[in-house]
C-alpha positions as CSV (number, residue, x, y, z in Angstrom):
1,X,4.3,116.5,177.7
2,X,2.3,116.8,174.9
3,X,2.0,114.3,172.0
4,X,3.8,114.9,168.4
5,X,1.3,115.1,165.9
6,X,2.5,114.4,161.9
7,X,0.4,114.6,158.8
8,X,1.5,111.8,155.6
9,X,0.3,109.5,152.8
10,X,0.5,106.4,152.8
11,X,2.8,104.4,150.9
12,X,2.2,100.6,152.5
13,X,-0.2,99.0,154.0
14,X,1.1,95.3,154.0
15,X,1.5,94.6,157.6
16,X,-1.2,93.3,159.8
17,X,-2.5,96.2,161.4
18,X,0.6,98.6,160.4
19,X,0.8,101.2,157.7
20,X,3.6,103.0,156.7
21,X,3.1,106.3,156.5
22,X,5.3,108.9,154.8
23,X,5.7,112.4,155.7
24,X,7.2,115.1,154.0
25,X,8.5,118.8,155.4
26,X,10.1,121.6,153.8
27,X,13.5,123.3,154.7
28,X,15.4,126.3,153.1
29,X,18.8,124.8,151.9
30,X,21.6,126.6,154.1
31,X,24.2,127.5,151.2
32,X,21.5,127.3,147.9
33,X,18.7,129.5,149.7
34,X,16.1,127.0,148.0
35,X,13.1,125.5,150.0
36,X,13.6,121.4,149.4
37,X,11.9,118.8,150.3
38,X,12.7,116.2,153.0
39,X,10.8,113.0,153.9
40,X,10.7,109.6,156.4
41,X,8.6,107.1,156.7
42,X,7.0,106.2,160.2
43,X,5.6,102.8,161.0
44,X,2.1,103.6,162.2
45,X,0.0,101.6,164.0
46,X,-3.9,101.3,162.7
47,X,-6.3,98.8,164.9
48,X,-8.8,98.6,162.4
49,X,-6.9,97.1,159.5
50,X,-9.1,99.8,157.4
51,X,-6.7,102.5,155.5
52,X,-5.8,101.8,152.3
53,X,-2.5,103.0,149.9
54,X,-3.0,106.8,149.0
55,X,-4.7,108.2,152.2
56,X,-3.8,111.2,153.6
57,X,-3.8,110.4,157.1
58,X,-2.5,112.3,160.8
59,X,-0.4,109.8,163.3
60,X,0.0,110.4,166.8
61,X,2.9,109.2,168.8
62,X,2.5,106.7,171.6
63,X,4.2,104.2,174.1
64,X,6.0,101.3,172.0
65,X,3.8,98.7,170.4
66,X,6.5,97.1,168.5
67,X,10.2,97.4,167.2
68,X,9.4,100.0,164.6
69,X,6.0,101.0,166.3
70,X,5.3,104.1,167.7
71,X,3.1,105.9,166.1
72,X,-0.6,105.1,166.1
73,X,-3.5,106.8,163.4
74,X,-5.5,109.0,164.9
75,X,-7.4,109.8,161.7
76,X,-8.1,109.7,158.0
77,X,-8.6,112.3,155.4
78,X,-7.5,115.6,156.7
């Protein structure tokens, strides 16, 4: 089965080798026929400690590394 890919900025980058990454999709509205905005926030996990607040970056999901861990960075500006 093939791995999820998502694209997000991100928002925190606090934890030791974990960002927090949030990504945003778009939806039509079922009754207001008006695209909207949705977003969550993934706990991703980055092994080099090296992205910063404000980067665009793509996560990949993996096996669990932690409670909230899932996801791991598989790279930076995109």
């Amino acid at each position: 089965m093939p791995k999820r890919i998502l694209q997000g900025t991100v928002v925190s980058n606090k934890g030791e080798k974990t960002v927090v990454v949030k990504v945003e999709r778009r939806i039509k509205h079922p009754l207001l026929d008006k695209i909207i905005r949705r977003s969550k926030k993934y706990h991703a996990h980055d092994e080099s400690n090296s992205i910063q607040v404000g980067e665009t970056v793509r996560i990949e999901e993996c096996r669990p590394i932690s409670k909230l861990k899932t996801w791991r960075v598989v790279g930076g500006e995109a």
